[in-house]
N, C-alpha and C positions, 0 to 999 in steps of 0.2 A: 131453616133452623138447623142446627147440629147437634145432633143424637151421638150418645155415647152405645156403641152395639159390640156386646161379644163376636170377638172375632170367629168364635166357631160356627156364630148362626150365621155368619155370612161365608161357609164354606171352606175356611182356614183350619186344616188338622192340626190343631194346639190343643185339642180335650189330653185328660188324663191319659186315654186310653191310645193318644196318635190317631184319634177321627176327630171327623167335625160333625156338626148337626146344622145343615143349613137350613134355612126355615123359608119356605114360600112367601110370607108375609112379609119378611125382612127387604125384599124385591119389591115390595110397593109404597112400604115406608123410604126405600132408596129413591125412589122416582119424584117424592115431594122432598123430601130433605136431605142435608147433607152427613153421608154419617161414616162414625171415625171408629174402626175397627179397634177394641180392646181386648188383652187378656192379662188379666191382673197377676193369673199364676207366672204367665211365663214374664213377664213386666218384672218381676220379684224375683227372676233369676230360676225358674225350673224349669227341668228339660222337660220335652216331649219327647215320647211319653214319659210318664213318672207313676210313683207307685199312688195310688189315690187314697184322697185326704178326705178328711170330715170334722168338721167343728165339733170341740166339746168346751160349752161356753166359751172362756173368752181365747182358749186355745185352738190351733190347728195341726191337727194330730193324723200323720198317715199310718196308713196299715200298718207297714215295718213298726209301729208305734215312736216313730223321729218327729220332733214336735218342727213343724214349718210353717210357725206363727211368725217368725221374722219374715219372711221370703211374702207371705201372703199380706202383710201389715207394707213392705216397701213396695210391693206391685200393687195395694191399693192406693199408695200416695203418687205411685207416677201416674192410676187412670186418674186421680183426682185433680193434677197437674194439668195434664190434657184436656180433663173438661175445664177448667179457668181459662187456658188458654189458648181456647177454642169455644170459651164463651154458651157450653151444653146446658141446655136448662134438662135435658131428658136422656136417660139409660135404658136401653133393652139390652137385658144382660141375661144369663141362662139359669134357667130356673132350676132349682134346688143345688145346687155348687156351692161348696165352703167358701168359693170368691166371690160369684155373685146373684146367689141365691134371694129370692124376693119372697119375704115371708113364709117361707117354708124350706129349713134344710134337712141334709139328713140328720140327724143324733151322734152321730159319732160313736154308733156302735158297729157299724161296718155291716148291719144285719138288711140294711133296707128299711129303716123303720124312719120315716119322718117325724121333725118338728116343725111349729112356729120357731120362726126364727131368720135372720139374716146372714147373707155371707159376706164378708170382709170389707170389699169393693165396695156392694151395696151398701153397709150401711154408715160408711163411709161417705159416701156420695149424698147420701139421705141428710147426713148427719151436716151437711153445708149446703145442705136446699136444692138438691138436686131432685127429680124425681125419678125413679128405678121403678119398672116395670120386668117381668118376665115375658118370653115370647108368646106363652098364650094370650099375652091382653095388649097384643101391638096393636089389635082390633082397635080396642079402646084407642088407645093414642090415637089414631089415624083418624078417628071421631072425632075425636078432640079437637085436633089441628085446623079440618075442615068448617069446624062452625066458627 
């Protein structure tokens, strides 16, 4: 199968910050399927690093307060591109990101303070039948697959 996976959990420094967050689990989900490195930020045109963003409703608002809802809105339509065209029925994407956050982002108050909520990518993907997962519940998938 092919999985749509943030490219930071698979060891690519594309976060805001110029790191990545590789994830152990992402190495075993690669071992059964085949998966396609994504990042919606930089896909939509922003640098690594860049100043960090957070959703405020249907906006994407970074610190400097520069709204980069367009940048996040066209890098969700090229991972959206790639899963069609690679035929992705599933995302593991990074949890709580204004790009591809799964059910819980930050607020957009810059404080650390979580919501429910989706990030761009996400529900994006969601929104055309995809399924999006965060890297805690790759578990999950991996369950899934094998039964």
């Amino acid at each position: 199968m092919n999985i749509l996976v943030s490219a930071c959990l698979l060891g690519v420094a594309c976060r805001y910050d110029g790191k990545s967050k590789p994830h152990a689990a992402v190495e075993k989900l690669m071992a059964q399927h085949h998966l396609i490195p994504v990042c919606g930020e930089i896909f939509g045109g922003l640098p690594t690093p860049r100043t960090p963003a957070e959703r405020r409703g249907e906006r994407v608002i970074n610190r400097d307060g520069v709204d980069v809802t367009a940048q996040y809105c066209r890098g969700a339509e090229e991972v959206l591109r790639l899963a069609k065209q690679y035929h992705c029925t599933a995302a593991v994407l990074k949890e709580r990101s204004p790009s591809c956050g799964s059910g819980e982002i930050y607020d957009g108050s810059f404080t650390g303070t979580l919501t429910d909520g989706w990030g761009v990518t996400a529900e994006l993907l969601r929104e055309n039948g995809i399924r999006v997962v965060g890297e805690s519940r790759i578990a999950e998938l991996l369950k899934e697959e094998t039964v």
